[in-house]
C-alpha positions as CSV (number, residue, x, y, z in Angstrom):
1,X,-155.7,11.0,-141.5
2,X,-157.9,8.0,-140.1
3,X,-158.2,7.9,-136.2
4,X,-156.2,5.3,-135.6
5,X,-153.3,6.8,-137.7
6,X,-153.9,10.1,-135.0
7,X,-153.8,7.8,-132.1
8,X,-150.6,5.9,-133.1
9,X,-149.0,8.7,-133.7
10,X,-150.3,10.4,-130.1
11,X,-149.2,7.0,-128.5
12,X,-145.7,7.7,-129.9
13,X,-145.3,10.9,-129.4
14,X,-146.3,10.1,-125.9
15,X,-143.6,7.6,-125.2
16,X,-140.4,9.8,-126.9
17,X,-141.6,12.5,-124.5
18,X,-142.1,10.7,-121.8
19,X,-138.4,8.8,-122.6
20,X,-136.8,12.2,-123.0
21,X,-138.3,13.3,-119.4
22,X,-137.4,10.5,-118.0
23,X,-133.6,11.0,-119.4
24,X,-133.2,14.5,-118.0
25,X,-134.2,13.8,-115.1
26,X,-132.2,10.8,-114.9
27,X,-128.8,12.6,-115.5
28,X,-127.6,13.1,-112.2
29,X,-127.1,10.2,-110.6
30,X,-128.1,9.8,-106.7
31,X,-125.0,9.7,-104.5
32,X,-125.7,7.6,-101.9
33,X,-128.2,5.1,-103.6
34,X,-126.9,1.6,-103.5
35,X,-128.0,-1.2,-106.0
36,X,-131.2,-3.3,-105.1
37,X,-130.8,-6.4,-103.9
38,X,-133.5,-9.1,-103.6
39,X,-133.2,-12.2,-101.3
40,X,-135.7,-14.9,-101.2
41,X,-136.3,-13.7,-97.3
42,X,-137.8,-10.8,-99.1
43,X,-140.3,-12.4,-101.8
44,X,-142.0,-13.5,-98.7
45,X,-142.9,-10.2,-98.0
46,X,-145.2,-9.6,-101.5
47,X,-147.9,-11.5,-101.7
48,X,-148.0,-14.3,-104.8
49,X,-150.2,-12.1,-107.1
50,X,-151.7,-8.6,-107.2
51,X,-155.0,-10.4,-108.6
52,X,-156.1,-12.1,-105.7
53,X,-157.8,-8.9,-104.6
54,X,-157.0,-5.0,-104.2
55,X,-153.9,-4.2,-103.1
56,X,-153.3,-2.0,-100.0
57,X,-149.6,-1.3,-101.0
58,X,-147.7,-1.3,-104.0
59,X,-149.3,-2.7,-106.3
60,X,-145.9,-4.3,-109.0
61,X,-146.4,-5.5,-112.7
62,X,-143.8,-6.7,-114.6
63,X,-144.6,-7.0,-118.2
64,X,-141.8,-8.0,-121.2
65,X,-144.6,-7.0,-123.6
66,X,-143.1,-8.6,-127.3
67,X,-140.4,-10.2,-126.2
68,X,-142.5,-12.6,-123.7
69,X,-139.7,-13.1,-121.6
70,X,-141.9,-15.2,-119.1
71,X,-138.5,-15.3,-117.1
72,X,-139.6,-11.1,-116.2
73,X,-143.3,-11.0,-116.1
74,X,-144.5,-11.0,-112.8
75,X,-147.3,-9.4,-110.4
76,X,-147.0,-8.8,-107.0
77,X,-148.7,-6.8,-104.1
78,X,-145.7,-5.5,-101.8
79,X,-146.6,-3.9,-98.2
80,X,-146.0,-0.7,-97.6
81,X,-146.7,1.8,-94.4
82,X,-145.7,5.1,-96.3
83,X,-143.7,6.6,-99.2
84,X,-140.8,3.9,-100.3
85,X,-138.2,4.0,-102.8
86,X,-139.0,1.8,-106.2
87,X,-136.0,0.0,-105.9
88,X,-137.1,-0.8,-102.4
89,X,-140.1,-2.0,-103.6
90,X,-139.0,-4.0,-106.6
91,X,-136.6,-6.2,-104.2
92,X,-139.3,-7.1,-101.9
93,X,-141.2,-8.5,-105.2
94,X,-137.9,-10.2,-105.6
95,X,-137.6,-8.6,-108.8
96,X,-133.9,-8.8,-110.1
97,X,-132.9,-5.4,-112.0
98,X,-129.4,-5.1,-113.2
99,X,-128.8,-0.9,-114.3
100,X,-126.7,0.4,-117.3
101,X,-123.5,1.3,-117.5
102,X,-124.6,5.2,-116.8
103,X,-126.7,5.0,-114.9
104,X,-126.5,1.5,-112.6
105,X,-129.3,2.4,-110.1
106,X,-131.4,4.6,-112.1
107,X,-132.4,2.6,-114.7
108,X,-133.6,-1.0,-115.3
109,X,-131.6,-2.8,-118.1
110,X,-132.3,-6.3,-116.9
111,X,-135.5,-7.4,-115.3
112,X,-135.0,-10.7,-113.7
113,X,-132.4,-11.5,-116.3
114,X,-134.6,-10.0,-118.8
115,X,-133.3,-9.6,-121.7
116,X,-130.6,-11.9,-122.2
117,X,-127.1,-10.5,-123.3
118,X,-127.3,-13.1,-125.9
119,X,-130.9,-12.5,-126.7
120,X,-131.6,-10.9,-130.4
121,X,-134.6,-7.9,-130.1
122,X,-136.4,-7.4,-133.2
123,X,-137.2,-4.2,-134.4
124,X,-137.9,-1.8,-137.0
125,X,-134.4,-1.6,-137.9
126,X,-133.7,-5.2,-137.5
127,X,-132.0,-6.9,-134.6
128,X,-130.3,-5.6,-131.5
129,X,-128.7,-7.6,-128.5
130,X,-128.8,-5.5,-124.4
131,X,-125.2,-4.9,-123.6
132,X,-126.5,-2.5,-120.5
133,X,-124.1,0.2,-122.4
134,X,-126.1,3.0,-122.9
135,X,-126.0,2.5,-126.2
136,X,-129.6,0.8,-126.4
137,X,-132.3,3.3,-128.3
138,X,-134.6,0.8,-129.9
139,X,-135.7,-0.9,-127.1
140,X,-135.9,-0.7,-123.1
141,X,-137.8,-1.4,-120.0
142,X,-140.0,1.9,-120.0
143,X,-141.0,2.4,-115.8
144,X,-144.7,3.6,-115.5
145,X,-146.5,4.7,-112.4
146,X,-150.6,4.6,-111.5
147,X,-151.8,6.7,-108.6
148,X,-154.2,4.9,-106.6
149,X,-157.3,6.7,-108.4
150,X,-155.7,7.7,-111.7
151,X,-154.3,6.7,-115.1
152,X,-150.8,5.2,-116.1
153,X,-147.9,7.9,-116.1
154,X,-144.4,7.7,-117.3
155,X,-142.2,8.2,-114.2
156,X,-140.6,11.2,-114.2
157,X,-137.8,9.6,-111.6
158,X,-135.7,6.8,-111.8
159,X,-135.6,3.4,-109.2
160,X,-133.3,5.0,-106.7
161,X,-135.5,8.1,-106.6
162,X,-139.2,7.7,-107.2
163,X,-141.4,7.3,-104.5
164,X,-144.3,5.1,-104.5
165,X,-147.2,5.2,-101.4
166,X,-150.2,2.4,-100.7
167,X,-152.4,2.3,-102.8
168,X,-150.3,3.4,-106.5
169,X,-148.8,0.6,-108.8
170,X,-145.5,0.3,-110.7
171,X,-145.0,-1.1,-114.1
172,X,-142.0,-2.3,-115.8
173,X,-142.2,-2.5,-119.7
174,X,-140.5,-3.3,-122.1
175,X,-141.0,-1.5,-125.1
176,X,-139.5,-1.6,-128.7
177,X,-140.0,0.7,-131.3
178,X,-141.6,3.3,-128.5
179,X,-144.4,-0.2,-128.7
180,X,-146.5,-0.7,-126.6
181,X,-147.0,3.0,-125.8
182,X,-148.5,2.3,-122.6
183,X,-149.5,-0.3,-120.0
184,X,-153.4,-1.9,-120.5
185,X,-155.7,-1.3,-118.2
């Protein structure tokens, strides 16, 4: 088997795994967790782009990978004093998520209207359209997390539960076919 033949398949095995820890730990909804809102008082409160220098807080990438959905992508540095919720985070980046029918606060569906109800995904398989059912398996926004001196992770929480603190990042991205298997650099 060639090397990059190994690493395609480690890249995919990678992803399913980290999709079926993300699942179970996803199955129990939060009680009390309300849906993210995101107002434009609160894009004030992220800075225009995380590349204008380090970021002290939360560091937020957006990515819709092969769809390039520029409608989703975005970057952002969001304040933040101590431990705060991702959803938390993701509103004051004024990034939109709309959740699945399951699981409404747990997962992203939509990023910033991202994709489209209407909007055909191609993959292995052929097409699929989001109906934010459930029913997806092809395709999703995949939520990744990067300590502040580390490597990517897949998040082991969902948006009303994980925790981020200054100095880590958050990526949303979409992935198809378990592609990309994780966020560059």
């Amino acid at each position: 088997m060639t090397l990059t033949k190994t690493r395609t398949a480690a890249a995919s095995s990678l992803a399913a795994a980290g999709l079926l820890l993300t699942l179970a730990a996803c199955s129990t909804p939060a009680a009390t967790q309300s849906a993210p809102s995101a107002s434009a008082s609160t894009s004030a409160s992220a800075s225009a782009s995380a590349s204008a220098g380090p970021c002290t807080g939360v560091k937020v990438v957006v990515d819709s990978a092969s769809l390039k959905q520029s409608a989703a992508d975005t970057s952002a540095c969001v304040p933040a004093d101590g431990p705060t919720l991702a959803s938390d985070v993701l509103a004051k980046a004024n990034v939109k998520i709309e959740g699945t029918a399951k699981y409404p606060t747990s997962f992203a569906c939509r990023v910033n209207g991202v994709p489209a109800a209407d909007f055909d995904i191609k993959h292995k398989g052929g097409t699929t359209r989001e109906a934010c059912d459930d029913k997806n398996t092809v395709s999703y926004w995949a939520l990744w997390v990067k300590p502040a001196a580390g490597a990517w992770a897949y998040a082991q929480e969902g948006l009303d539960t994980l925790k981020l603190s200054p100095g880590e990042s958050l990526e949303l991205l979409y992935t198809v076919d378990n592609e990309p298997a994780a966020p560059a650099a």
